[in-house]
N, C-alpha and C positions, 0 to 999 in steps of 0.2 A: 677843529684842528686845521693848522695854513700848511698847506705843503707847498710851499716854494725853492720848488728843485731849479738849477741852473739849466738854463736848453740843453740839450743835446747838443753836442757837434755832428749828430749823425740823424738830422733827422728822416723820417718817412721820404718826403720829399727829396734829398741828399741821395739816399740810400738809392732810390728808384730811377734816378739818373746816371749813378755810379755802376748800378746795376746793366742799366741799358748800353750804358758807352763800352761796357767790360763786354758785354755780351756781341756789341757791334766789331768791337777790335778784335777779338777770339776770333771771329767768322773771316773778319778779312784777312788776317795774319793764318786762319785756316786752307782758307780760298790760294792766298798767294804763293804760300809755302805745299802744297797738294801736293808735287814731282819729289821733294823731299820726305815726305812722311810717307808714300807711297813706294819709294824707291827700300824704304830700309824698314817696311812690313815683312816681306821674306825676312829678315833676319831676326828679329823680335820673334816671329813663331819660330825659327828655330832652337833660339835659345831660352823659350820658352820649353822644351822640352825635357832639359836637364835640370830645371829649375821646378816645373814639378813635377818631376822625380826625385828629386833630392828634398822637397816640404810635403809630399802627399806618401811617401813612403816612412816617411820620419827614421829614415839610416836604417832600418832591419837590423842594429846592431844592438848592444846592450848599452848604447850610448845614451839613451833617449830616455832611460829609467822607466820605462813600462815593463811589467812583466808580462811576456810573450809565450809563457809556459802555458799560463789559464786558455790564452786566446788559443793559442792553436790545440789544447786541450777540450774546446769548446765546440770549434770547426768541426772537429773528425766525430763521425756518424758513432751515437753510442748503441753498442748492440749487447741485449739482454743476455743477462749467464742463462744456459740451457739447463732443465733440470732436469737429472737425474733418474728414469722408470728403476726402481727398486722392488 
């Protein structure tokens, strides 16, 4: 069998310099930009807040199409019927 597939445009070599150059400009555009991504951290955690709350509570309404009867029927402690001395 000949397999003579076309190169790659991407190859190993390609790839590992693309990689490195991405990884070199991340850091300095990291580096340079610091005062800005640090300045609006405070606000990200805050509006992280109502955010999950609103995906970790999934609305507590009957919007979300789970049945919440089983669950909270499930939650609460089941305590045995007492029987009867006759």
């Amino acid at each position: 069998m000949n397999d003579n597939h076309p190169p790659s445009a991407w190859s190993t070599y390609s790839r590992t310099v693309f990689i490195a150059f991405a990884a070199v400009a991340l850091a300095l555009i990291a580096y340079e930009h610091r005062v800005h991504v640090l300045g609006i951290l405070p606000w990200l955690l805050i509006l992280a807040c109502p955010l999950m709350h609103m995906f970790m509570h999934h609305g507590h309404g009957g919007h979300s199409g789970h049945d919440h009867s089983r669950h909270d029927a499930r939650m609460t402690p089941h305590k045995p019927k007492e029987k009867e001395d006759v």
